[in-house]
N, C-alpha and C positions, 0 to 999 in steps of 0.2 A: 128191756126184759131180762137180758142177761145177765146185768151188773146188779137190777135192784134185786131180783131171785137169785144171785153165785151161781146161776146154770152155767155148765160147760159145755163146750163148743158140740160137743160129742151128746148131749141129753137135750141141747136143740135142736139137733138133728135129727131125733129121735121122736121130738116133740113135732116139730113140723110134718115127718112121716106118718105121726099118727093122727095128728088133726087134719092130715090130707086123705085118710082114708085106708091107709095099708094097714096088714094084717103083719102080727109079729113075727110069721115066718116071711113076708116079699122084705120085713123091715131087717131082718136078719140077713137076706141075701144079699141084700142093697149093698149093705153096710158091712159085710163081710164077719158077722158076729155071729153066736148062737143066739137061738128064741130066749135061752135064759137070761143073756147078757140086755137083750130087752128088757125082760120083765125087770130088771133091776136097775136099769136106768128109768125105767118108768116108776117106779116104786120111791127112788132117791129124788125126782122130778115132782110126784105127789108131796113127797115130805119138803122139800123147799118154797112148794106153792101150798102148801099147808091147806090141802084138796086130797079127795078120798076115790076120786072115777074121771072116766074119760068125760063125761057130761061136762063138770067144773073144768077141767081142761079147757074143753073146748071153751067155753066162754071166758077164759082169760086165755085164750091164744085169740081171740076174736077182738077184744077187747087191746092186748097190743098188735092188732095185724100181721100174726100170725099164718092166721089162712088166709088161704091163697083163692 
C-alpha cells in the first residue's frame, strides 16, 4: 500500500486512525499534531489515492487490510 501510493509512514498512520474510527481531534492527540495537520495529511492521502471522502478510503484500506 505504501510503496504503490508514496504514502508516508506518518499519513499511514493517520490512515489506519481513521479507518479505525477516530475523530480528528483523539487523531491529533494520539499523534501529538494539531486537527489541521490532520486535515492535511488526509487531503495529501486523498490526492495520492486519487479518492474524494472517507467512504473511498475505507474501501481501499479494506481492500489492502488496512482495517483492523
Amino acid at each position: 500500500f505504501q510503496k504503490i501510493f508514496r504514502i508516508t509512514n506518518r499519513e499511514l498512520e493517520v490512515t489506519v486512525l481513521i479507518v479505525s474510527g477516530l475523530t480528528y481531534k483523539d487523531i491529533s492527540n494520539k499523534l501529538l499534531i494539531s486537527e489541521r495537520t490532520v486535515e492535511r495529511h488526509l487531503t495529501n492521502i486523498y490526492n495520492k489515492l486519487g479518492i474524494g471522502n472517507k467512504i473511498e478510503l475505507y474501501r481501499i484500506a479494506g481492500e489492502y487490510s488496512l482495517i483492523l
